[in-house]
C-alpha positions as CSV (number, residue, x, y, z in Angstrom):
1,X,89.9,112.1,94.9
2,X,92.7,110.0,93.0
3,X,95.9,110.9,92.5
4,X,96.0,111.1,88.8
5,X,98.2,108.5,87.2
6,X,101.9,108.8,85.9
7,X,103.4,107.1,83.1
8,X,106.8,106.5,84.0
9,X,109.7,107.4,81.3
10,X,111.9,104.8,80.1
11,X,114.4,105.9,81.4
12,X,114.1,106.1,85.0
13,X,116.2,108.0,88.4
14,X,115.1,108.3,91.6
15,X,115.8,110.7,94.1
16,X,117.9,108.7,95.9
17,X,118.4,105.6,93.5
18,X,121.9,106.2,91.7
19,X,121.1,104.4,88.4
20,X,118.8,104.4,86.2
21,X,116.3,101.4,85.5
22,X,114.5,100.3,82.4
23,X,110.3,100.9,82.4
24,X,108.2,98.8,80.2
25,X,105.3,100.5,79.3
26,X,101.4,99.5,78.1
27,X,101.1,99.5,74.6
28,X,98.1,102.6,74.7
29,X,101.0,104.3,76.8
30,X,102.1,107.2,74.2
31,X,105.7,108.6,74.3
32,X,104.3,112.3,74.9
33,X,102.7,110.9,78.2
34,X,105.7,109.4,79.7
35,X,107.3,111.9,82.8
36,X,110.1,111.1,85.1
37,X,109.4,109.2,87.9
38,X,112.1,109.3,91.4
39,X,111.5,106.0,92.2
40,X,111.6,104.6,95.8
41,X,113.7,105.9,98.4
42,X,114.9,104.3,101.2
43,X,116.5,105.2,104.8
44,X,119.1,103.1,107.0
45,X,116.5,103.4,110.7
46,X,119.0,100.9,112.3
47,X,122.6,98.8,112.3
48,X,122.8,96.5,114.9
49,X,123.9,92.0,115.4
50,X,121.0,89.9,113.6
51,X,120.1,86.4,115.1
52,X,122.6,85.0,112.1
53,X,125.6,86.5,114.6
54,X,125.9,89.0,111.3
55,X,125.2,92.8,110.9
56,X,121.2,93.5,110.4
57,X,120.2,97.0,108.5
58,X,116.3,97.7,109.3
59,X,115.3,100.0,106.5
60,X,112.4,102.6,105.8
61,X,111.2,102.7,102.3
62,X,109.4,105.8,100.9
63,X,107.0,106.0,97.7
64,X,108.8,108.8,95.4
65,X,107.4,107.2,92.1
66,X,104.2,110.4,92.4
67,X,101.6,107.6,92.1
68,X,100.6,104.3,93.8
69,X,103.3,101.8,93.4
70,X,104.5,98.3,94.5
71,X,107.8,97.5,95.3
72,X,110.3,94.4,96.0
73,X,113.4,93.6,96.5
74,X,115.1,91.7,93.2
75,X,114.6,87.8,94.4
76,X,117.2,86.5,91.9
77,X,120.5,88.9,93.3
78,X,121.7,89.9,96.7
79,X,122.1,93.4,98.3
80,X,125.8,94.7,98.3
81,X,127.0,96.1,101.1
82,X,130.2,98.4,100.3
83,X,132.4,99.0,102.8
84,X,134.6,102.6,103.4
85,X,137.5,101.4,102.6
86,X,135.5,99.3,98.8
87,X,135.5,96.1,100.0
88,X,131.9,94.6,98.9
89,X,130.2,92.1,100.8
90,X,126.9,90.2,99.3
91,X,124.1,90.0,102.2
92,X,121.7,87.3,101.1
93,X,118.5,88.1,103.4
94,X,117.0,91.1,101.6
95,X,113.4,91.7,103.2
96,X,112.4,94.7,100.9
97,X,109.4,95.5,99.5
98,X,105.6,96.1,100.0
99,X,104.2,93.1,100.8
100,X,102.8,93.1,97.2
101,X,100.6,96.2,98.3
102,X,100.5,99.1,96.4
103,X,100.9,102.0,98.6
104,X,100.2,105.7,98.4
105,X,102.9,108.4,96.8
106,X,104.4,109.9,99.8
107,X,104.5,107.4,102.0
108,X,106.4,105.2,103.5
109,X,107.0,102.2,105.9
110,X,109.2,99.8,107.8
111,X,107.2,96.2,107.5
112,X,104.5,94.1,106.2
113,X,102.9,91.2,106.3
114,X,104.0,88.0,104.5
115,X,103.5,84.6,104.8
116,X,100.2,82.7,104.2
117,X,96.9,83.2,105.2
118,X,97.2,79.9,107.8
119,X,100.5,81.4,108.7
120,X,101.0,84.7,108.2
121,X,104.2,86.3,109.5
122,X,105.1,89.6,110.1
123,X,108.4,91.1,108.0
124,X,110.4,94.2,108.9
125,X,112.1,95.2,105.8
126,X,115.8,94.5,106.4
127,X,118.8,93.9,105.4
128,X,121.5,91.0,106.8
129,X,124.6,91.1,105.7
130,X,127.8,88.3,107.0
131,X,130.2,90.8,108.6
132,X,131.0,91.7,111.9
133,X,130.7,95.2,112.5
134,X,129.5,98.4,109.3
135,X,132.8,100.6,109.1
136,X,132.1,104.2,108.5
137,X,131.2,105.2,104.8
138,X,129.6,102.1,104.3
139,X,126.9,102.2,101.7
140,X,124.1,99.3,100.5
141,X,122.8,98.7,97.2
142,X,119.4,97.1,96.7
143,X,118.1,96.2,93.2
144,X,114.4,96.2,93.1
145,X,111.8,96.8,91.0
146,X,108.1,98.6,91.0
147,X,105.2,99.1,89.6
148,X,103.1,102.3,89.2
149,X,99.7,103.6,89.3
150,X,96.3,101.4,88.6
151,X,95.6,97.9,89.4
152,X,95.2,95.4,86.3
153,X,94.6,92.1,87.0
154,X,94.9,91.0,83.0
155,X,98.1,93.0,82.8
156,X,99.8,92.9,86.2
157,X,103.3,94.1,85.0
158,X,102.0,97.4,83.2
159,X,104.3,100.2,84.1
160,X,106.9,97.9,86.0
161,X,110.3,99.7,86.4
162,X,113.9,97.6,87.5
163,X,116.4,100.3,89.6
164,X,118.6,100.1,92.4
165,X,118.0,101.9,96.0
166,X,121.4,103.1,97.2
167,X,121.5,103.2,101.2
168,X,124.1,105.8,102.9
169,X,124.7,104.3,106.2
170,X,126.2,106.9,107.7
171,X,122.4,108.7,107.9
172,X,120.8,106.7,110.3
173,X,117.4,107.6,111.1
174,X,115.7,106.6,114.5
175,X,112.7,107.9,114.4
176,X,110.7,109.0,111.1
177,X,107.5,109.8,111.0
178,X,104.8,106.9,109.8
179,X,103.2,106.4,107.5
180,X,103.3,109.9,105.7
181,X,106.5,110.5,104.8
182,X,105.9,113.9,102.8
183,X,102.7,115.0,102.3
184,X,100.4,115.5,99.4
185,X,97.3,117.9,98.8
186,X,93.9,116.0,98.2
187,X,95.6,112.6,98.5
188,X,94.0,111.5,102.0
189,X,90.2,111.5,102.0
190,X,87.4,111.3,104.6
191,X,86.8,107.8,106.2
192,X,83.2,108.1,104.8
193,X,83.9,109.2,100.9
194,X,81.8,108.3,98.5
195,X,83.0,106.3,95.5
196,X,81.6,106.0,92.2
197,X,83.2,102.5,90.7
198,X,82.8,100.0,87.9
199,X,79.0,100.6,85.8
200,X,78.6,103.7,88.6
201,X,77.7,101.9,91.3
202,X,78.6,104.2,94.4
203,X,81.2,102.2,97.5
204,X,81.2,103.7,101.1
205,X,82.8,102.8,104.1
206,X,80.0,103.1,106.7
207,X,81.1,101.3,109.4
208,X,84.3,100.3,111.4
209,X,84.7,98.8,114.6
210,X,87.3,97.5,117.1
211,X,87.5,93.4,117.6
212,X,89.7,91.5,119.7
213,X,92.2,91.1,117.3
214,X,92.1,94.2,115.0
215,X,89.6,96.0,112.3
216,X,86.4,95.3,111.0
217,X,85.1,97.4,108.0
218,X,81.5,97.4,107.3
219,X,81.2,98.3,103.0
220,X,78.1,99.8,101.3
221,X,77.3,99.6,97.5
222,X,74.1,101.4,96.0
223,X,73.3,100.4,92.5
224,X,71.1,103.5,90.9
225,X,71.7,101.6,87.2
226,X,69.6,99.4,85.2
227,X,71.6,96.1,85.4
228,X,72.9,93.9,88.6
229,X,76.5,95.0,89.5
230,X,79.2,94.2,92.3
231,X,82.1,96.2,93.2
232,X,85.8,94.0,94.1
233,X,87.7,95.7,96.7
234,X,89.5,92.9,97.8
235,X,90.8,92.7,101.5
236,X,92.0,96.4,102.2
237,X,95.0,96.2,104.3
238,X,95.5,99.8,106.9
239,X,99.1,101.4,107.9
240,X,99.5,103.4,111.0
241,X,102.1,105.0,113.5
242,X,104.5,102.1,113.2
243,X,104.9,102.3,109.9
244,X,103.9,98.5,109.1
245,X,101.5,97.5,106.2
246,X,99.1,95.0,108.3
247,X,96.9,92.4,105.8
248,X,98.0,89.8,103.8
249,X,98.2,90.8,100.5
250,X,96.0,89.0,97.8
251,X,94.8,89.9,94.4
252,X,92.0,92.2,95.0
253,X,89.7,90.5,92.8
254,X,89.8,87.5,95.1
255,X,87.4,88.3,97.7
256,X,83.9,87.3,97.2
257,X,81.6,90.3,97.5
258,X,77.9,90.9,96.6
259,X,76.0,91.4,94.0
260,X,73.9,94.4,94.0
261,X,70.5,94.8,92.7
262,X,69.3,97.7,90.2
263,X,68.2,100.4,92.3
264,X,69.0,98.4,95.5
265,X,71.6,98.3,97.7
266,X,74.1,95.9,99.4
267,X,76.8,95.4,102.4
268,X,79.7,93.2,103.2
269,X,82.2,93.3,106.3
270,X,86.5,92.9,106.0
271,X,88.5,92.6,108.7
272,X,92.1,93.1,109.3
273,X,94.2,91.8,112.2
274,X,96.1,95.0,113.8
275,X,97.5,95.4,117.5
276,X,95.2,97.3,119.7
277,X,98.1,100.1,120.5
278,X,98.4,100.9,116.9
279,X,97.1,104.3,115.8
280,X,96.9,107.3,113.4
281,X,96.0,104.6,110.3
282,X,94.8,104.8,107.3
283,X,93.3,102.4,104.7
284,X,94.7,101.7,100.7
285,X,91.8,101.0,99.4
286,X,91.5,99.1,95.7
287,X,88.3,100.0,93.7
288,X,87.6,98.0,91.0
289,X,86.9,101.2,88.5
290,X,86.5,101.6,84.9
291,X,86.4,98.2,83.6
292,X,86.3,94.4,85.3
293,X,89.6,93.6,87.4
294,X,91.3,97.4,86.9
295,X,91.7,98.9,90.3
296,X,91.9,102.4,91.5
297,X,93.3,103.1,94.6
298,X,92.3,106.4,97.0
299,X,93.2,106.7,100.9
300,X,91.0,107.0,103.5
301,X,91.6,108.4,107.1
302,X,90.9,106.4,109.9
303,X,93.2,108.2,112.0
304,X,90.3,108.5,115.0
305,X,89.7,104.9,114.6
C-alpha cells in the first residue's frame, strides 16, 4: 500500500519550520486539492569542535511533509547561527538533505551517501559554523527546500516547496530512534509485496542475501499482458538503526533492467554497499507506476535481513 499523495498549499509551515515557504504546484494540481503540509523537521543530536577548529552541529532531519519527499539544504546561502545574546554568525558547511532520495513520511535520519559512484563518500548531515564555543539560547536557521510525493522524471520540480528549518540548540538529542521517527499505519509493507506497476506488470522482491560488502536484492517481474514490458526501479537505497540513507542516489530510470515477455517472466539483482553491523532496515523503493518515468514509492521491511 502507498501512502496516498499530498498536494502541498502555497502557502507552506512546518511543524517546526518558523516561516512559511512558497510551493509551486503542477499545472493538473487544482486549488481545492492543495492541504497544508509541516514540512521537515529537524533536531540538534550533537555540538561539539569540527576538524575546521570551529563548532560542528550533527543534525537529525525528520519527514513531516505526510508524503514522500526530498530535501536539501539551499546551496546558494549559508546557515545562521544566532547566538543568546543576537549576535548571528553565517556557517558555510551546511551538509543537509537527503542525498537526493526521497524518503518515507515519518521518518527520519542523520546521513547519506554523496559523492560519485568511483568515489562515493559518506555525509552526516551537519552543520559548521566559525565560532568557538554555542552560548546558551543559541538557535540555527537552515533554508532548504523539498519536494513531495511521486517521482517524475519529465517534471522533477513538481510540488517543490522553499522554507527554513529552525534548530533550538538548547534540545539536544543523543539518541533518537532510526529510521522511524513517528509511525504511520499501513506505510511499511512485507519484504515480499507484490506490486502491480506500469502496463500491470506485477514487481516482487524474492530474494536478498548478505555479501561481503552489503545487500543484494534479487527482483521478479511477471508480465500476464499482451505486449513486452519492463519495470524501472532504479538502484533502491535501504536505511536502518543508524539512521543513514546508504546508496548513491541516481535517477531511477537509469538502471538498465529487463524486458519482460507477454505472459513470461523476468529477474534482475541490485546491490547496495551497507556495513555488516547495520540492522532493523528497510528499503525506499521507486516503482515506475502509471506512466513511463513516474515513480511510486512504498517501503518494504527488511528488518530480519
Amino acid at each position: 500500500m502507498r501512502v496516498v499523495k499530498t498536494v502541498v498549499s502555497l502557502l507552506v509551515c512546518g511543524l517546526v519550520l518558523e516561516g512559511c515557504g512558497y510551493v509551486v504546484l503542477p499545472p493538473e494540481a487544482s486549488a481545492e486539492a492543495s492541504t497544508a503540509s509541516r514540512g521537515w523537521a529537524a533536531i540538534a543530536t550533537g555540538i561539539g569542535p569540527s576538524e575546521q577548529s570551529s563548532v560542528r552541529i550533527d543534525v537529525t532531519i525528520r519527514n513531516d511533509s505526510g508524503d514522500w519527499s526530498s530535501m536539501e539544504a539551499a546551496t546558494d546561502r549559508p546557515a545562521v547561527l544566532t547566538a543568546g545574546d543576537g549576535a548571528t554568525t553565517d556557517c558555510d558547511i551546511v551538509r543537509v538533505g537527503t542525498g537526493g532520495h526521497r524518503l518515507a513520511p515519518g521518518f527520519q535520519m542523520r546521513g547519506y551517501v554523496g559523492g560519485t559512484k568511483a568515489e562515493p563518500v559518506s555525509e552526516l548531515i551537519r552543520v559548521e559554523c566559525p565560532v568557538a564555543e554555542v552560548t546558551p539560547g543559541s538557535r540555527l536557521a537552515i533554508d532548504y527546500t523539498y519536494a513531495t510525493g511521486e517521482y517524475n522524471y519529465y517534471d522533477p520540480d513538481a510540488n517543490t516547496v522553499a522554507s527554513r528549518l529552525e534548530v533550538d540548540l538548547d534540545a539536544v538529542t543523543s539518541d533518537p530512534t532510526y529510521p522511524i521517527g513517528e509511525p504511520i499505519d499501513g506505510l511499511v509493507q512485507p519484504a515480499d509485496l507484490t506490486i502491480t506497476a506500469i502496463n500491470g506488470v506485477e514487481l516482487t522482491l524474492i530474494g536478498r542475501e548478505r555479501t561481503d560488502s552489503g545487500l543484494e536484492f534479487t527482483w521478479q517481474t511477471n508480465n500476464a499482458g499482451e505486449y513486452p514490458s519492463s519495470v524501472h526501479i532504479g538502484n533502491p537505497p535501504v536505511i536502518g538503526n543508524d539512521g543513514i540513507l546508504y546508496g548513491l542516489y541516481q535517477s531511477p530510470d537509469i538502471a538498465s533492467v529487463p524486458i519482460t515477455p507477454p505472459a513470461e517472466r523476468a529477474s534482475w539483482t541490485t546491490e547496495v554497499d551497507v556495513p555488516a553491523d547495520v540492522g532493523g532496515l528497510y528499503i525506499p523503493l521507486p516503482v515506475e507506476s502509471k506512466k513511463q518515468r513516474l515513480f511510486v514509492y512504498y517501503v518494504l521491511d527488511i528488518t530480519d535481513s
